[in-house]
C-alpha positions as CSV (number, residue, x, y, z in Angstrom):
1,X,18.1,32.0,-23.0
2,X,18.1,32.5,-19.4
3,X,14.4,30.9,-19.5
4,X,16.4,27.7,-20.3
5,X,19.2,28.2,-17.9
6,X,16.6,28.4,-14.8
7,X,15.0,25.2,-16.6
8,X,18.5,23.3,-16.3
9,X,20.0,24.7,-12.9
10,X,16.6,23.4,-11.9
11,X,16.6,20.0,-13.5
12,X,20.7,19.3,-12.2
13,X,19.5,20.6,-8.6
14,X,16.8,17.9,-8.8
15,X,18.7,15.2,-9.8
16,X,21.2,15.6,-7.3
17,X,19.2,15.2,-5.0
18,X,17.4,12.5,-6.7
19,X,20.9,11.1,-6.7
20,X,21.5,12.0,-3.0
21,X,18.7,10.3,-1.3
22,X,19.3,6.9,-4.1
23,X,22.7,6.4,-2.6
24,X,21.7,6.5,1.1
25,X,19.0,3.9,0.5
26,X,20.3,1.2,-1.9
27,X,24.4,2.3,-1.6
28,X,24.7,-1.6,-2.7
29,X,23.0,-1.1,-6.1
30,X,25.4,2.4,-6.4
31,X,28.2,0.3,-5.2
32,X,27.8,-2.6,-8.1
33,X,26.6,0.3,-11.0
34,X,30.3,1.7,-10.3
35,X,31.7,-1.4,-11.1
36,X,29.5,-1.6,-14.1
37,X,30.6,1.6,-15.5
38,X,34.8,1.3,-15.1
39,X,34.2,-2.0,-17.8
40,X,32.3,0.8,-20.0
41,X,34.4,0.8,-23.5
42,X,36.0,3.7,-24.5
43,X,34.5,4.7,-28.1
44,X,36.9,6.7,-30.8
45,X,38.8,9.4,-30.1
46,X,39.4,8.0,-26.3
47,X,35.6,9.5,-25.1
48,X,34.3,6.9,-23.0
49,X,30.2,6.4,-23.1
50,X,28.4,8.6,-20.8
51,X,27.7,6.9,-17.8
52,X,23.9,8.8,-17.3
53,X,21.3,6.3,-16.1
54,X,19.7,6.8,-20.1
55,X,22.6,5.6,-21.5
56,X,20.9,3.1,-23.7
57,X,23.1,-0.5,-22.9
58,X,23.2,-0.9,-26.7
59,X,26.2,1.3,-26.7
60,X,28.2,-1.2,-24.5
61,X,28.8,-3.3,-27.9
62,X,29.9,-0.4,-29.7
63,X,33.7,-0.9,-29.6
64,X,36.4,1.3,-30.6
65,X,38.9,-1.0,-32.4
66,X,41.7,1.3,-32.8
67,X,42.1,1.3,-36.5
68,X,42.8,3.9,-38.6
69,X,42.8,3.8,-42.6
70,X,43.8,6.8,-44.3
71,X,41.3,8.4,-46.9
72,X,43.0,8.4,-50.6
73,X,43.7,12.2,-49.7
74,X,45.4,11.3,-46.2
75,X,42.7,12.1,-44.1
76,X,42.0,9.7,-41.1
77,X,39.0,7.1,-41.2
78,X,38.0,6.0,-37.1
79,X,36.7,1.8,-37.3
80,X,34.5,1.0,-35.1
81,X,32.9,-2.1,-34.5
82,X,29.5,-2.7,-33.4
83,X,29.2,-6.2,-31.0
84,X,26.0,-7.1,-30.3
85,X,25.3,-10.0,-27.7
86,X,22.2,-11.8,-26.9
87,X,20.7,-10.1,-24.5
88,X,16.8,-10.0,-24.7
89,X,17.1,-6.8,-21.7
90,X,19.2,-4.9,-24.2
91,X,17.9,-5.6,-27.5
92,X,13.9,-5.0,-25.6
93,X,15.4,-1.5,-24.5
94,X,17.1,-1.0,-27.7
95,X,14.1,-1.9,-30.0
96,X,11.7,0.5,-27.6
97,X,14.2,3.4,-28.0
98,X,14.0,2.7,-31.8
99,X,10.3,2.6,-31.7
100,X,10.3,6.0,-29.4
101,X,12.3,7.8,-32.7
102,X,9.1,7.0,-34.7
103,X,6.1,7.8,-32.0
104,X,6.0,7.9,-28.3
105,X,4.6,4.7,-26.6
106,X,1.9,7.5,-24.4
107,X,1.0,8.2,-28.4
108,X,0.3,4.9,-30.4
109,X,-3.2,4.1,-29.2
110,X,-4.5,7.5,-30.2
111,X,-2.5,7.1,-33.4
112,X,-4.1,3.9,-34.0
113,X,-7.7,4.4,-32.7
114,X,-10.4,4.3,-35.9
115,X,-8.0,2.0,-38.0
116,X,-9.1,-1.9,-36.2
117,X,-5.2,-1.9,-35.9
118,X,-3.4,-3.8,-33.3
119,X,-0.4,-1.9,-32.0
120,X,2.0,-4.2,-33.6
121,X,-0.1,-4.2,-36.8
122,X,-0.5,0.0,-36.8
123,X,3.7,0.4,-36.6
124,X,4.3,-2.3,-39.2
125,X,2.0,-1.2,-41.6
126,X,1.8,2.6,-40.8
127,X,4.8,3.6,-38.8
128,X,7.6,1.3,-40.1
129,X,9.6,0.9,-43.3
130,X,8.3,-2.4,-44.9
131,X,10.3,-5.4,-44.1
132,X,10.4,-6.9,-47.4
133,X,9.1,-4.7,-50.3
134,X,11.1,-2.3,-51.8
135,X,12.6,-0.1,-50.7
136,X,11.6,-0.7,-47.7
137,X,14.5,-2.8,-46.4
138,X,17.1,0.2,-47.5
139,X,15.0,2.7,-45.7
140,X,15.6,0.4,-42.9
141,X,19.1,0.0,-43.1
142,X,19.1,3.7,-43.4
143,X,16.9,4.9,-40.6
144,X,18.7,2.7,-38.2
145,X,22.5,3.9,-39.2
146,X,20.6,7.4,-38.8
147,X,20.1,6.7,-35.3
148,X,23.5,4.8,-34.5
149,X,25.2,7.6,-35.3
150,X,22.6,10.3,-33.3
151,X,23.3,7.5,-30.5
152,X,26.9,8.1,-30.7
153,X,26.8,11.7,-30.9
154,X,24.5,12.3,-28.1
155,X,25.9,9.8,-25.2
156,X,29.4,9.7,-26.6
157,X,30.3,13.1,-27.4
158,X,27.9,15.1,-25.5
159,X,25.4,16.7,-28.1
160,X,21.9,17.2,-27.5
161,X,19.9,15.1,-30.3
162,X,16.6,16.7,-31.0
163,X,15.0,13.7,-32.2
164,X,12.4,15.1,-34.9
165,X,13.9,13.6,-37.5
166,X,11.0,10.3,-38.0
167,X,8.0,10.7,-35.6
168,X,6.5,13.3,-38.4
169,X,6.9,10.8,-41.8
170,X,4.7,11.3,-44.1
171,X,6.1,8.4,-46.3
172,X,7.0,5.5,-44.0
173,X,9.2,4.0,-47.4
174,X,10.9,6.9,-47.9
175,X,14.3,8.7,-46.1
176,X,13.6,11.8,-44.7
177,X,14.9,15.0,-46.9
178,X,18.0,17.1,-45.1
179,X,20.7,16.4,-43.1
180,X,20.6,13.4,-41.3
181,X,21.9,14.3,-37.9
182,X,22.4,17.3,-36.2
183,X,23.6,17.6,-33.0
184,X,23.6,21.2,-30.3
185,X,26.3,21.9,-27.8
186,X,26.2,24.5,-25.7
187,X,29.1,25.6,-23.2
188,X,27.0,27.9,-20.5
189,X,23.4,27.9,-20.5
190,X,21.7,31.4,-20.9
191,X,25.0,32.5,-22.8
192,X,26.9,32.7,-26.0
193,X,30.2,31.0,-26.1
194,X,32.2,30.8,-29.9
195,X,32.7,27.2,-28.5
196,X,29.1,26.4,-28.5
197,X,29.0,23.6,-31.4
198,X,27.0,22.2,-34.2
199,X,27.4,18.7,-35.3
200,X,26.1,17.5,-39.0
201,X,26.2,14.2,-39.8
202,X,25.6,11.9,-42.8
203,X,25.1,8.4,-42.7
204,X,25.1,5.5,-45.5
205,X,24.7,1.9,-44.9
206,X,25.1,-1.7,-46.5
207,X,24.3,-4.2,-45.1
208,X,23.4,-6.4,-47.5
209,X,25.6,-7.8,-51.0
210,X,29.0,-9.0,-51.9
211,X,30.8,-6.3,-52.6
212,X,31.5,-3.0,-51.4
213,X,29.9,0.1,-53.0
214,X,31.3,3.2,-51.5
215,X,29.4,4.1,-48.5
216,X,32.1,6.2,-46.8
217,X,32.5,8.2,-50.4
218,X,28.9,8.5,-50.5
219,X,28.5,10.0,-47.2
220,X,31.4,12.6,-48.0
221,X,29.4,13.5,-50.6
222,X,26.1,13.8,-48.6
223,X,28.2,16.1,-46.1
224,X,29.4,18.4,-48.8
225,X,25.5,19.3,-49.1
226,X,24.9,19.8,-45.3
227,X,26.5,23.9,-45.8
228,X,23.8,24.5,-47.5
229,X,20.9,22.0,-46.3
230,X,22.0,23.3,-43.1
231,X,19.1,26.6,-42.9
232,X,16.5,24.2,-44.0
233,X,17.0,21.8,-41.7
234,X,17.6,23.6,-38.8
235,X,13.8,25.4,-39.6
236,X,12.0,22.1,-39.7
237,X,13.6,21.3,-36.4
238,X,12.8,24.7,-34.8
239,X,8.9,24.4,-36.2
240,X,8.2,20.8,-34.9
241,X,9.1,22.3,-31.8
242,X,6.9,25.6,-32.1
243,X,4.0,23.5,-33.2
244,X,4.5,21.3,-29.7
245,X,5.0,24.3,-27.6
246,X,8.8,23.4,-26.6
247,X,9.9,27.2,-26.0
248,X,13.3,26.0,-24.1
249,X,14.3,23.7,-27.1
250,X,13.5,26.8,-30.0
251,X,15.9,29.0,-28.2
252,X,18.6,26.4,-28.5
253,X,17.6,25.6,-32.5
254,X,17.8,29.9,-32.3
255,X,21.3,30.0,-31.3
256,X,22.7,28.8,-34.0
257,X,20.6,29.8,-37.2
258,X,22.8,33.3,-37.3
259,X,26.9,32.5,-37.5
260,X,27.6,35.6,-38.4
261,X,26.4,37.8,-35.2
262,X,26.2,34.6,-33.2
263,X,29.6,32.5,-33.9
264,X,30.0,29.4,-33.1
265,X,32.2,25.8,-34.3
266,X,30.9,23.4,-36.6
267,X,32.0,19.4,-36.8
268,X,31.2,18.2,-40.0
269,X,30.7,14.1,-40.1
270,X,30.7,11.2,-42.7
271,X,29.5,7.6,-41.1
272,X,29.2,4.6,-43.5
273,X,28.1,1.6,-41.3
274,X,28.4,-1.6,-43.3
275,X,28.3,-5.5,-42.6
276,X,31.1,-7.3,-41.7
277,X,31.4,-9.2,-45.0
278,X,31.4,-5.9,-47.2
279,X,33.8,-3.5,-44.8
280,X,36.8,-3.8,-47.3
281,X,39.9,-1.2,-46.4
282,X,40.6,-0.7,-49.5
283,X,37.2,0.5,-50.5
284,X,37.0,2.6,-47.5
285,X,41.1,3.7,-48.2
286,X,39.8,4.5,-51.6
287,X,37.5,7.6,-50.3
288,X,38.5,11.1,-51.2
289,X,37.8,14.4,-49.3
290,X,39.3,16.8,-51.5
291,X,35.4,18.1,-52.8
292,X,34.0,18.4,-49.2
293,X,34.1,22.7,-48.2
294,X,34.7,21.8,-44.9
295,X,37.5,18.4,-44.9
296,X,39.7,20.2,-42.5
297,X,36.4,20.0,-39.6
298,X,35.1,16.6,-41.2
299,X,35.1,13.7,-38.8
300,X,35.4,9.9,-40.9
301,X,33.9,7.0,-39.1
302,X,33.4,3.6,-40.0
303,X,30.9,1.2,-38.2
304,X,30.9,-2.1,-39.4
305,X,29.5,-5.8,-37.6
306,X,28.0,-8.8,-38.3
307,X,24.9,-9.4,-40.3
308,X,23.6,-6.2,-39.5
309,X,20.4,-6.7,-41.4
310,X,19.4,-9.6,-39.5
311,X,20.1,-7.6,-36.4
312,X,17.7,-4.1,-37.7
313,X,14.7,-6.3,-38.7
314,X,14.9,-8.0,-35.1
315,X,14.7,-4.7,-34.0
316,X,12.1,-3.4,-35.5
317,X,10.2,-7.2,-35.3
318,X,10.7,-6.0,-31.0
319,X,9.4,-3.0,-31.3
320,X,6.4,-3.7,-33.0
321,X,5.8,-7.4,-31.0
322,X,6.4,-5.2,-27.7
323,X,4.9,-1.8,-27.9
């Protein structure tokens, strides 16, 4: 561990001074960022986005609309609303940070070399859930509310995403087995804290249909898994990152695969992001938490906006047309 806390003190020092010299040369660009950021919308739970420089801008339409609906078992339910504008900068940047989940852009033309593959061809047909045959479209829907949510976590709450979760499919039509997101927190590098903190997170989407079918009781029922998917998935994490030599990032997977000599606080999560036209209150009101080991640390989050479909094939349609 204190490998990795000489690696960050390092990094911060850098960027401050990275910061440092930026503001003494272009103090007008600072000047009009500022101005940006105090319009930044403040998510649930009053955390406004992070305002890092890799803050992807897709996040700006992410809007906290202050409702709550209460779970059939009184437990809260956060709506959020997801407003996307048209913006070819932002939707270009979001679609190559989608694209980056799957393979890095340094990596494709390696990937593809020996198959007469374009790059746009070698991610649609190789890379990327089918557009059209089933169940390709639901793997879609899936993969993308996957990464909403690690989104979230990450630049809204402060958790560091590993990001392992899709470069390594071996089935491009098929959802990747464990839990969908986990997020690390850690108070003091090169230390244990008890507040140091695991996030794991389940996500279920429709976007598509007339009715509602459940999602938020569906990811309830994914999370009531995650205490025991947890070991597993924390493994295949640490091992992607042993096979590419990370050392820094298997310490951190380390810290929290033994609770009991190495305590720390876990925030168990339920997301269902749905269309607009099949987000029904009553359906989400209808959603019990009584089953769930841990409902008393289980976060309940709704995400709902229009025609989401349309919007996840554009965004894989980008990221394969502009790789």
């Amino acid at each position: 561990m204190a490998y990795r806390s000489r690696i960050v003190t390092a990094h911060q020092t850098y960027r401050n001074c990275q910061i440092r010299l930026f503001m003494r040369i272009r103090p007008d660009i600072v000047k009009r960022r500022t101005s940006v950021r105090e319009q930044t919308p403040i998510l649930a739970g009053g955390v406004r986005i992070s305002t890092s420089t890799s803050t992807p801008g897709h996040l700006a339409w992410l809007i906290d609309t202050g409702q709550i609906i209460k779970t059939a078992d009184g437990r809260p339910v956060r709506v959020l609303e997801l407003k996307p504008a048209k913006d070819d900068t932002v939707l270009s940047s979001w679609a190559k940070h989608f694209r980056n989940q799957y393979c890095s852009d340094d990596q494709i033309d390696d990937l593809r070399k020996g198959t007469k593959l374009s790059r746009a061809e070698y991610l649609r047909a190789i890379k990327f859930p089918d557009e059209s045959c089933a169940p390709g479209p639901s793997i879609r829907a899936g993969d993308f509310g996957e990464v909403l949510v690690a989104d979230y976590l990450e630049f809204a709450l402060a958790y560091w995403l590993p990001r392992t979760r899709y470069d390594t499919k071996m089935v491009r039509n098929e959802s990747t087995k464990g839990t969908d997101i986990i997020g690390f927190k850690i108070v003091a590098p090169g230390r244990d804290d008890p507040k140091d903190a695991l996030a794991l997170f389940e996500a279920k989407a429709q976007f598509t249909g007339a009715m509602p079918n459940g999602r938020l009781q569906a990811a309830v029922a994914g999370s009531a898994k995650d205490e025991i998917r947890k070991a597993e998935s924390l493994n295949a994490i640490k091992q992607r990152f042993l096979d590419c030599g990370r050392s820094a990032e298997v310490q951190t997977v380390e810290r929290f695969q033994n609770p009991e000599d190495r305590p720390y606080s876990e925030e168990y999560g339920a997301v269902a992001l749905l269309s607009s036209s099949v987000f029904d209150k009553k359906d989400v009101g209808a959603t019990n938490t009584a089953a769930h080991p841990h409902a008393g640390k289980l976060t309940l989050i709704v995400i709902h906006g229009p025609d989401l479909m349309s919007l996840v094939h554009e965004l894989y349609r980008r990221a394969a047309d502009e790789a």
